[in-house]
Structures are given as C-alpha cells and as structure tokens.
C-alpha positions, -999 to +999 in steps of 0.1 A: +062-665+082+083-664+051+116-680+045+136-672+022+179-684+018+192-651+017+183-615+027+202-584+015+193-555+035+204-526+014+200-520-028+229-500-036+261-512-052+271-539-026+237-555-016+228-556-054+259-578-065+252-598-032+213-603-047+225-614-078+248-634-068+222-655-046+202-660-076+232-673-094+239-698-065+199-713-067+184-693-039+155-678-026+165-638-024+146-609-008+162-575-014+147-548+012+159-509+003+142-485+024+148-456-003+158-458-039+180-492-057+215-486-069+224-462-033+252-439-038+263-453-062+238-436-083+227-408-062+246-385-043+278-406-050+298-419-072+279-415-105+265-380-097+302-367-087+319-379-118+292-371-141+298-335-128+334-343-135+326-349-166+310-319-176+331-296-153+361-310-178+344-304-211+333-269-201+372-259-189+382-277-227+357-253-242+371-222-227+410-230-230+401-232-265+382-200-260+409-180-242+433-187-274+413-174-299+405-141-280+367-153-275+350-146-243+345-178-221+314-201-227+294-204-198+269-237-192+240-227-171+236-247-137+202-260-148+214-276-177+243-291-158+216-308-135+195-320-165+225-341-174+229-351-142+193-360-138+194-380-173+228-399-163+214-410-131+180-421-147+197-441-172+216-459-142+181-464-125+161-474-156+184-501-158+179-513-124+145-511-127+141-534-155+163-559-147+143-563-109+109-560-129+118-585-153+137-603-123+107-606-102+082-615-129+094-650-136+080-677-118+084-679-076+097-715-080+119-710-046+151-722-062+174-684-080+138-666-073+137-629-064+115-605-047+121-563-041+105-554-011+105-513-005+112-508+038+133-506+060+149-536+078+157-543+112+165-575+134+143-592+159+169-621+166+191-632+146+169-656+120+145-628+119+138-596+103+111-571+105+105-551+070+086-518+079+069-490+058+045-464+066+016-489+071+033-521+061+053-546+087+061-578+073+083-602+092+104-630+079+128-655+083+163-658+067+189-688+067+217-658+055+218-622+058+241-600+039+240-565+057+245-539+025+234-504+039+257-479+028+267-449+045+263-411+045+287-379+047+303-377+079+297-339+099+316-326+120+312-318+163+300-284+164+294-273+130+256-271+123+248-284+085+216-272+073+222-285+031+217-245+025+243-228+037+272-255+052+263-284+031+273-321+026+278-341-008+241-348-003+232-309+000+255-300-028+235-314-054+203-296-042+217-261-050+199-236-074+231-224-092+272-220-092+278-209-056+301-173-061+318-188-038+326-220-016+354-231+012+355-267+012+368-286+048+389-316+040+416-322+011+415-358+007+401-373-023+363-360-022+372-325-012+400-320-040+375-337-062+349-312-059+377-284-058+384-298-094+347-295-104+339-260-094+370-247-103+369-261-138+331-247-142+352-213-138+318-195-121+328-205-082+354-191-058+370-222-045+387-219-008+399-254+000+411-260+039+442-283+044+452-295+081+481-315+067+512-291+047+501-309+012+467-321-001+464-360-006+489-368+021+485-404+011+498-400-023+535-392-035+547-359-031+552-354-070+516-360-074+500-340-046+521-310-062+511-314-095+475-317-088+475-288-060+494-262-091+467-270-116+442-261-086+457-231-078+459-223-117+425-226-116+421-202-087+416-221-062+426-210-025+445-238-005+453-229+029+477-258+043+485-266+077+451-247+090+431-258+114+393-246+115+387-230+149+349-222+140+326-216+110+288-200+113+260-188+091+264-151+092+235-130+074+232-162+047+266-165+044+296-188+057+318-167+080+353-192+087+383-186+111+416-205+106+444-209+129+481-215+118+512-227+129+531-196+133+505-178+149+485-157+129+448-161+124+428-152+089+392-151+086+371-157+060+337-154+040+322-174+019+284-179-002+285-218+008+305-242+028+309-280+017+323-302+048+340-332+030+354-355+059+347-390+052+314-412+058+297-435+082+280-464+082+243-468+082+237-492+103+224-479+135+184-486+127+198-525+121+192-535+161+224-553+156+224-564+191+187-586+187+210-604+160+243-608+182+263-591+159+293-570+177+305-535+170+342-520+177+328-503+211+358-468+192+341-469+159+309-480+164+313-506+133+304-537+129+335-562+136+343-583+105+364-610+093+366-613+060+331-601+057+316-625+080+305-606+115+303-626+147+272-644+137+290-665+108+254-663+087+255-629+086+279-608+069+284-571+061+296-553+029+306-523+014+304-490+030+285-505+060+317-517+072+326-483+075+358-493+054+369-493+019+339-474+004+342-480-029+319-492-057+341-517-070+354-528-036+313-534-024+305-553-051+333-576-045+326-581-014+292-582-019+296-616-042+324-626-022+302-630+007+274-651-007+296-677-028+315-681+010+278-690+020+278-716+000+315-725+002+335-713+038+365-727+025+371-704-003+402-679+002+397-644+023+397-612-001+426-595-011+428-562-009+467-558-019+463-546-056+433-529-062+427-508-088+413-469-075+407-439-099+408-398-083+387-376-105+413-344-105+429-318-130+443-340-142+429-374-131+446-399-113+447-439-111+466-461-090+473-493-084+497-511-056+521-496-034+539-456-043+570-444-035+561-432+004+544-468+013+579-487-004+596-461+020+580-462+051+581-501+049+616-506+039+613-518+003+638-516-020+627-504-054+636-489-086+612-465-104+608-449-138+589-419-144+576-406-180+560-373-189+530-368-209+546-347-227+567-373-245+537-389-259+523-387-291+488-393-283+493-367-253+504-342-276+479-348-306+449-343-277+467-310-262+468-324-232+507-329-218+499-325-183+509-355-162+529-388-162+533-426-158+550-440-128+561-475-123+577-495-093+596-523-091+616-547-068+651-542-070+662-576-083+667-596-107+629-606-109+621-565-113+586-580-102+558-552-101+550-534-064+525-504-081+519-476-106+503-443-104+490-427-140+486-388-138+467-377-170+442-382-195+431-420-198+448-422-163+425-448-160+419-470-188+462-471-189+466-488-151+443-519-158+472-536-182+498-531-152+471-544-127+465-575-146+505-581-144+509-578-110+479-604-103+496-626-124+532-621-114+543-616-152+576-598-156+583-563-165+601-574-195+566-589-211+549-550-208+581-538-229+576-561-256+541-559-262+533-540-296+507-510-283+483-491-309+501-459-318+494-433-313+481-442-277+484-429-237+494-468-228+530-464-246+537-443-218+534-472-194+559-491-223+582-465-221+584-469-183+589-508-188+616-499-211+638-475-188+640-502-160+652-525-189+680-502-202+660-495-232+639-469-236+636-448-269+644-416-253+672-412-230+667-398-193+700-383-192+692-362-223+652-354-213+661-354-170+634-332-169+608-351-187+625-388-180+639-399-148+650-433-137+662-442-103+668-470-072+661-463-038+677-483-010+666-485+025+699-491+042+713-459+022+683-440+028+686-421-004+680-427-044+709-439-070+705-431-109+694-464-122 
C-alpha cells in the first residue's frame, strides 16, 4: 500500500494551497478531487459570479451612457455573456492544469513530490483512505490528512429545487437566457449580489425577499440603504420583513406567497426562482467516524480547533468547516494547516482583520469592525465619513456614488478598529488601511502619505485627515458630503468630533 506524508482530499481553493504548501515543506503529496481542480472557486463560485459582475457592470455603463444621448439601450445577448464566462473560467483551469502537469512530471523522488489522483475519498480508519472511481479503488496510507471538500448551496425544507424552474447558484449558470423575471430568497451577500447582476443586465425582473426590515443586516445602516436605493433604481423589488409561506412550480412558472407583519398577504409570479441561503459542507461521503473525527451533533460539522479536528493529524479547511467560506480565508487555512504539521507550536489564525469584498451597485469592501459591532460591544470610537463625490478621480470616472468610512479608538492613540469603502476601487482602496491595522501604525502616518492624484485612495486620506483636525474640506461647510463624529457608550449617542 502507498504512503505518502500528506493527503488533501479536495482540489479547490483550500486543498490546493494545502498541496502546495506540502511540497514546499519536502513531502510526499497526493491530491484526490472527485470532480474538477480549482472547486468553486472557479466554477459555480466565486470566479463565475464576479465575472458576471463584471460584465453585468460594463453593460449598465454602456447604457447610462446610452440613456444620455437619447440612444436606445445596448443589449448583450446571454450566449455571449456565457462565452466570457466559459473563457474566464478556462483561463483559471488551464492554469491549474499546467502547473499539476508540469508538477507531476518531475521526478517521484519522495521528498516535495506530487501526484493528482481523479476519485473520490473516503476513510477506512484513520491512517487510511480508499480513492474510488467508476472501476478504480486504490487504497493508501497517509501520516497527515488535510480535509479540503468544499461545500454546495444550501436548500431549503420544503421547497423542491429542480435547477429549471427554482434554482441554486449551481442551476443559475445553466440557464438558456435572461430570465423575464426572477424572485430571489435571501438578502445577504449572495442574494443582493445576484440582485446586482440581473438588474444591471436591465433584461430580468428582479423580486428580492427580505425576512429582516433592511438587506445586509450585518452591515451599517448607511450602507445597506445606499446599496438597497441603487437596487430599487434599478427596479428591483425588495419586500422587507416577509416571510415565504410557500413557493411552487405552477404551469413552468414560480408562483410565491409572502406573509407580513401587519397582516396582509401578497402573492406573486415569477419565470425563475433563485434560493440564496448559505452553504454546507461536503463532507458527508468522508466516513468521518472510521477516522474518529467528531461532528457538532446541531450542525453536523466537523469540530475544529484552529483547524486541527479531534484527530490532531487531520485537519479541515475552508468551506468544509462549514465556516468562513471564502477563497482567501481557505487558502489561509489551507497553508496554515500544513506548516502547523510541521511546526504545532506556531500561533492559531486570526481571523480579527480580514479583508472581504461585496460585489454590489456600487461594490463594497470592508475590513475590521463597523459602526453596529463598536456599538453592540461598547467601544468607544470616532468616525469620519467622505463622499465620493468630493473626489477628483470619482468625478473624472462619473461615478460619485459611495464613500469611505474610517473608525477609530477614541484616544489619544486614535488606533484603527475598521473601514468600509462604498464605490468604485472599493477594493483595491481598503488593502492600505488593512496593512495599518496589522501593524498597529497610527492614523496620523495614512494622512501624511503623498497619494497619486488623481486617485480613489485620497478618499481614505481625507478620512485620516478629519479625525486629525485637518482635512482640506470642512464638514461643517459640506455636512452633507463630510461628516465627522464620536460615539460614547456611557452617553449612548454621537458628539460632533
């Protein structure tokens, strides 16, 4: 029977960065994926979603431009937006592919070797694995097994999804054009995400179904407003506080009835029906229990410190810790958990100050704490707010809708507790601020920098600049474009700065 050091059940984001990490530590790897490398976050996922975004963003940018000079609205075919999907995700794969080829090619000298095998893994105890195929079963052996198997879309109890009609994110992508029109079930990120795509597209009736009185709960009230006015002046239908009380196929359609709070009732139909409510592990073909791994007997997932499980040589990553399910946050963990193989003494992740990007109208980025979490927790903290529209570079691209956010302690330290970005380059603007909170440097470093003019990241200046008493433009003169405050806990309410 073979031997190998490590074992990464599970090719996708996580289990890839696990793989090549092993290599980088000298060992012997096997990488099983029972369907295709790179997971979701190729396919059906994260790369897929925002390449839609992409387009979806471009075609509404067309057609603004359109609707000023009196021309009718330009209309990109469905086929064609699946061709670029189809050559975004190939790129992704082709990559993949020839690293592994080239990967697997050199010489099987044991020490940072690698070998694909196509299957699907499952435990016979807890050193061994059985790799299975239609008419292939190969056993092995494995001194450390990093459990990488992703997840799927999450349905819900009652609700019948046939990826025709009522669909998942893994249906959506299968359709043969623009749905007329489409009632979406859950307004946290993914569903408001794929609200934003259609909507942009300008060819799909969006409905989107909100049990909670705002979308993105989670977020500050200032951005969930902001992002649900653009969606509805794009069309879209929100119904807030609703709860679903039943949706059918009826005649090939999607027939929904809602429930509200003060009583009345409204139903509903749609062409198509996209339920976005999370996703669960994959892990329930893993025989778990042959390996004396535990599972949270609620959740069903497997219990992990750190990411070690129970069995301290096996560990689980990314989504198929039914946590965290992010690209960014799998592959850290994925590397995370081989170098503490080789080294148990190194420190436990930290989650506090990651980084996280929404892809909205317009998009959002975030990093550390908001304005609600300070709150509900009792932190003191002032905050500066700055509109797009006072930037150059926001004005030269047309594009004035949003704004920078930045918290602080309320001391003399003014050390950094978070920053949302609500715009264009939301992104690629929250990276500088992340850096500065990892490395504890002071707000007053951020406001002295010299930035590239005309750029999105002197927004983030500014906002440095009005916590320091400095800022080019006044917020008492531009109050509605500029606004600088402190809130207290004991006083329960916000002071001008």
């Amino acid at each position: 029977m073979e031997h190998y050091d490590l074992c990464v059940i599970g090719g996708g984001p996580a289990g890839y960065a696990a793989a090549m990490r092993g290599i980088d530590m000298g060992q012997r790897v096997i990488l099983v994926e029972r369907d295709r490398i790179g997971g979701t976050g190729i396919y059906n996922g994260a790369l897929t979603s925002k390449t839609l975004w992409e387009i979806a963003q471009r075609v509404s940018s067309a057609n603004e431009l359109m609707r000023t000079r009196g021309r009718e609205p330009f209309r990109l075919e469905w086929n064609e937006v699946m061709r670029s999907l189809n050559e975004a995700a190939f790129e992704r794969k082709y990559l993949y592919a020839c690293h592994m080829q080239l990967l697997a090619a050199r010489p099987d000298t044991g020490e940072g070797s690698f070998h694909h095998e196509r299957g699907e893994a499952h435990f016979l105890d807890p050193m061994t694995l059985r790799i299975q195929r239609p008419g292939f079963i190969h056993d092995i052996k494995a001194s450390h097994v990093v459990i990488a198997t992703g997840s799927r879309p999450r349905t819900l109890p009652g609700i019948e999804v046939d990826e025709k009609a009522i669909l998942t994110s893994d249906g959506l992508l299968q359709l043969e054009d623009y749905p007329k029109s489409i009632v979406i079930i859950g307004a946290g990120v993914i569903g408001c995400e794929f609200a934003a795509i259609f909507s942009l597209f300008g060819n799909t009736k969006v409905h989107l179904i909100d049990r909670a009185d705002r979308i993105l709960p989670f977020e500050d009230m200032d951005i969930s407003d902001l992002i649900a006015r653009n969606l509805e002046k794009q069309g879209v239908v929100i119904h807030r506080q609703a709860q679903l009380e039943r949706i059918a196929n009826v005649d090939g359609e999607v027939e929904y009835h809602l429930s509200y709070p003060d009583g009345h009732t409204e139903t509903v139909r749609v062409e198509k029906a996209l339920i976005s409510v999370g996703r669960v592990a994959n892990t329930g073909s893993l025989d778990l229990a042959a390996a004396g791994v535990r599972t949270d007997p609620k959740t069903g997932n497997i219990v992990v410190t750190d990411t070690r499980t129970t069995m301290p040589h096996i560990h689980a990553v990314g989504d198929a810790t039914g946590k965290n399910m992010l690209v960014n946050l799998g592959e850290m963990e994925g590397r995370h958990a081989v170098e503490l193989m080789n080294d148990p003494n190194i420190p436990a992740l930290n989650y506090a100050n990651i980084s996280t990007i929404m892809f909205l109208d317009p998009e959002v980025a975030g990093v550390g704490l908001n304005e609600q979490e300070c709150r509900k927790h009792g932190i003191a903290y002032r905050v500066a707010r700055v509109d797009y529209s006072c930037l150059a570079r926001a004005i030269a691209m047309r594009r004035t809708k949003g704004f920078f956010k930045v918290l602080v302690s309320n001391d003399d330290t003014m050390r950094v507790l978070g920053m949302r970005a609500v715009g264009e380059h939301a992104s690629s603007a929250i990276e500088a601020v992340s850096l500065m909170m990892r490395l504890g440097t002071p707000i007053s470093e951020l406001a002295d920098l010299v930035h590239p003019h005309p750029s999105i990241t002197e927004g983030v200046q500014e906002c440095a600049r009005l916590l320091l008493g400095k800022s080019i433009f006044k917020p008492e003169v531009f109050a509605d474009k500029m606004q600088c405050y402190t809130w207290l806990p004991d006083a329960q309410q916000s002071a001008a700065a």
